[in-house]
SEFI-825043 format. One record per residue: x, y, z of N, C-alpha, C, O, CB in turn; residue number from 0. Coordinates in steps of 0.001 Angstrom, whole numbers. Glycine has a CB too. Layout:
     npx     npy     npz    capx    capy    capz     cpx     cpy     cpz     opx     opy     opz    cbpx    cbpy    cbpz pos
       X       Y       Z       X       Y       Z       X       Y       Z       X       Y       Z       X       Y       Z NUM
...
//
This chain:
     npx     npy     npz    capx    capy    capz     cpx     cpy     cpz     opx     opy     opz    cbpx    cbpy    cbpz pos
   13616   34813  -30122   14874   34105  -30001   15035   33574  -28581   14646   34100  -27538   16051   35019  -30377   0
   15689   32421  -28753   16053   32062  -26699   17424   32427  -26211   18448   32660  -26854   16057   30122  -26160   1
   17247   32422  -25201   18529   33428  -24480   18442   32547  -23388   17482   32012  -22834   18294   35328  -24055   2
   20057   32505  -23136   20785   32183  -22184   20637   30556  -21895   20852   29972  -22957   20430   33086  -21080   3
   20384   29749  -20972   20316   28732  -20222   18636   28228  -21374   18903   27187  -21974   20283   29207  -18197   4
   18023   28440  -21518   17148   27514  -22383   17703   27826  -23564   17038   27219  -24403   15557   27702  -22376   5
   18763   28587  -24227   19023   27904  -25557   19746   27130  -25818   19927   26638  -26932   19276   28454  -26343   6
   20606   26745  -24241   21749   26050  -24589   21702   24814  -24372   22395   23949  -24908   22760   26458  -24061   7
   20570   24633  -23276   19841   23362  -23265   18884   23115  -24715   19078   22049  -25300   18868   23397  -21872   8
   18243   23720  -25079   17849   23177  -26493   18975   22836  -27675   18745   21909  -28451   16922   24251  -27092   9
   19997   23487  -27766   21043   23019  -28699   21759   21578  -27965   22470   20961  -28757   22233   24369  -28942  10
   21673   21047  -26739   21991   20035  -26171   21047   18968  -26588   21433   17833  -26870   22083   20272  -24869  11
   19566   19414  -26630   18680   18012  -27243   19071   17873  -28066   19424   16715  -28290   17342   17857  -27537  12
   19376   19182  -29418   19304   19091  -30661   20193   18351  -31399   20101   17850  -32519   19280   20115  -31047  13
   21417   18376  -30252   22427   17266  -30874   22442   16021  -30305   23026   15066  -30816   23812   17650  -30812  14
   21677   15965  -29010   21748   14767  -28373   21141   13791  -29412   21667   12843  -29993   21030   14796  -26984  15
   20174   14176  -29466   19113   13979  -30533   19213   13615  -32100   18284   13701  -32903   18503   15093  -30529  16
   20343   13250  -32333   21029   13448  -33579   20332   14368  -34917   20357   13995  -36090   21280   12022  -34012  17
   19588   15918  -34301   19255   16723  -34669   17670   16575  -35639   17152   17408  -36383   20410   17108  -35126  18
   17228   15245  -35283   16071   14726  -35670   14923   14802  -34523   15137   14834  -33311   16365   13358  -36110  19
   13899   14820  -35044   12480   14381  -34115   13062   12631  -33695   13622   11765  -34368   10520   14415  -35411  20
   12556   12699  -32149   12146   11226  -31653   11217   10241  -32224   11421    9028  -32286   11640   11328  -30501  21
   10273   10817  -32597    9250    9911  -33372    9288    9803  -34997    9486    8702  -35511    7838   10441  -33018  22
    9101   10941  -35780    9127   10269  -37124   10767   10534  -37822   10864   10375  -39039    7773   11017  -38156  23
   12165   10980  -36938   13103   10510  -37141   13487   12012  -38279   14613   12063  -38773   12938    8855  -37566  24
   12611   12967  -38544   12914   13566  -39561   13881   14689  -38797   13884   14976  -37599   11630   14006  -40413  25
   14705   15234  -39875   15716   16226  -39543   14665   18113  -38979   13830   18750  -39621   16899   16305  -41379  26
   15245   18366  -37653   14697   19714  -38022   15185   20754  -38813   16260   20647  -39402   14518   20273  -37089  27
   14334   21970  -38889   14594   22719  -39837   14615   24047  -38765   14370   24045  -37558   13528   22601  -41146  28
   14929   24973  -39490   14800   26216  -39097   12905   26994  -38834   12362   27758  -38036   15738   26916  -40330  29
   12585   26342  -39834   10824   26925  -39424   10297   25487  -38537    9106   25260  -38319    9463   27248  -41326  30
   11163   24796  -38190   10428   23656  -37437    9315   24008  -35926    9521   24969  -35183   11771   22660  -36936  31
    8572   23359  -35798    8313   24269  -34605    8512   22746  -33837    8499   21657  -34411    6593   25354  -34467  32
    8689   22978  -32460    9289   22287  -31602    8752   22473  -30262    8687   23643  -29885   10553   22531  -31687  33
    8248   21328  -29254    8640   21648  -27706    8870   20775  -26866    8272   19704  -26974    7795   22287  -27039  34
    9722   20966  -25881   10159   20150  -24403    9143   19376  -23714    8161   19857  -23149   10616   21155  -23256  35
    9423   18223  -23792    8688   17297  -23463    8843   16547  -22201   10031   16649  -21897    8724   16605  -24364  36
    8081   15688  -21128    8795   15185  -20387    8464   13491  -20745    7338   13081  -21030    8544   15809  -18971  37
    9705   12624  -20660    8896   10940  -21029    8065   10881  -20205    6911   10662  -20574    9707    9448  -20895  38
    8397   11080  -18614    7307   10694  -17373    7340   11893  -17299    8256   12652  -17617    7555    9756  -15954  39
    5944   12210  -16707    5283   13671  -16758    6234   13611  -15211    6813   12659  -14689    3077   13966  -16835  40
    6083   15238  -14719    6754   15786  -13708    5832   15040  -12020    6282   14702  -10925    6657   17704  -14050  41
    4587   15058  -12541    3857   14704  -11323    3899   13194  -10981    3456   12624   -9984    2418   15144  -11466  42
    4511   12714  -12007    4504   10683  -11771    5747   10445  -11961    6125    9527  -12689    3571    9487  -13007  43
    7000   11691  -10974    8318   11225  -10838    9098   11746  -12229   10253   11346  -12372    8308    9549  -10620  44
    8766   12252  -12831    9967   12293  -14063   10699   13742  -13895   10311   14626  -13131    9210   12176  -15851  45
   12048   13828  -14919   12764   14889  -14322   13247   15681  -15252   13373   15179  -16369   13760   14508  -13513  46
   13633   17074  -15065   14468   17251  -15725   15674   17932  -16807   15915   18887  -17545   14139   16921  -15722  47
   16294   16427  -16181   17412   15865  -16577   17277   15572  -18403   16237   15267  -18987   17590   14482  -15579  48
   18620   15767  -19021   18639   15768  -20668   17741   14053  -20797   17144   13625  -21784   20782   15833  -21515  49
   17941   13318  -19358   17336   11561  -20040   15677   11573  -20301   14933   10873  -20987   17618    9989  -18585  50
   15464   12765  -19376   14111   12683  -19037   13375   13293  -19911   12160   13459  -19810   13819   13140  -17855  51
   13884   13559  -20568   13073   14674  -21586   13135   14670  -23478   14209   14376  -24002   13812   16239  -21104  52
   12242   14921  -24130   12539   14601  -25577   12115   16163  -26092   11579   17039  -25414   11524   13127  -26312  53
   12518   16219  -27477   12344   17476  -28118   11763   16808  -29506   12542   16101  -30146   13825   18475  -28225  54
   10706   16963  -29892    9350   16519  -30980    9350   17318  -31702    9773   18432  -31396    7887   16404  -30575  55
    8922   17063  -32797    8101   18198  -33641    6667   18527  -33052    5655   17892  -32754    7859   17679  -35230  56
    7085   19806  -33036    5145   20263  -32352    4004   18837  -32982    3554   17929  -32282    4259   22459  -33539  57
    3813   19012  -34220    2825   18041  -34568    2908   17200  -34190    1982   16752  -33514    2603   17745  -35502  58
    4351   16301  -34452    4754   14612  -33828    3998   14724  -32594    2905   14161  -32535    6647   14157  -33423  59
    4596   15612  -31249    3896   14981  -29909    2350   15211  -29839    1660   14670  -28975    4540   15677  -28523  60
    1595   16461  -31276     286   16434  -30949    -724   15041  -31607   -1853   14674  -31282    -188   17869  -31454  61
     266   14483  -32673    -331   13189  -33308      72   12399  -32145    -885   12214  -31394     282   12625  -34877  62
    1080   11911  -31772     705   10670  -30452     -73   11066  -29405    -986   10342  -29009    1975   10120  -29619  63
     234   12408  -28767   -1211   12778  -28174   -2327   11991  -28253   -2787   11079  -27566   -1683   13866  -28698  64
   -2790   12793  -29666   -3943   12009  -30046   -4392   10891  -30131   -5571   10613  -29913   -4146   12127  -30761  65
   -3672   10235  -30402   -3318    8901  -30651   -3033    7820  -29415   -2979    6595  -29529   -2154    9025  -31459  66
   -2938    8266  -28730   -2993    8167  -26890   -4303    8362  -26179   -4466    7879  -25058   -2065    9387  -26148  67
   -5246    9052  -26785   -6261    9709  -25979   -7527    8988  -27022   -8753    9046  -26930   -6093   11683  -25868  68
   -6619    8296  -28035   -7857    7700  -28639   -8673    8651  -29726   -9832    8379  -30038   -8832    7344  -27424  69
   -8141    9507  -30137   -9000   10267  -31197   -8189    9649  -32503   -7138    9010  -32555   -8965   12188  -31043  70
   -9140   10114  -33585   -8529    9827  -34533   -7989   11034  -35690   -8747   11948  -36017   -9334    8898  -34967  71
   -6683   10917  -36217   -6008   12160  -36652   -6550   12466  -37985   -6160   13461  -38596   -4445   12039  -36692  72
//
């Protein structure tokens, strides 16, 4: 379970977020698995701040990953 200051920031994406993944838009769930993302990575300036950051479905950010790096899924 998360406690304290990271759960309350994750219930802040979750609604910022209109409680969907960024990429394929789908609603999460309770077995969803999920993680904190940064748009600009931390070392090329990015922050963060609720702007700077997205909350994915584990898979979603490992398919653009991939999909970024040129493999095929």
């Amino acid at each position: 379970m998360l406690a304290g200051f990271h759960q309350h920031r994750v219930l802040r994406f979750w609604l910022w977020q209109e409680k969907r993944c960024p990429f394929c838009r789908e609603l999460f769930t309770r077995e969803t698995e999920w993680n904190i993302r940064h748009v600009i990575e931390q070392h090329a300036g990015g922050t963060d701040k609720l702007e700077g950051l997205l909350l994915p479905h584990l898979i979603c950010h490992r398919q653009l990953y991939a999909v970024c790096l040129g493999h095929i899924i």
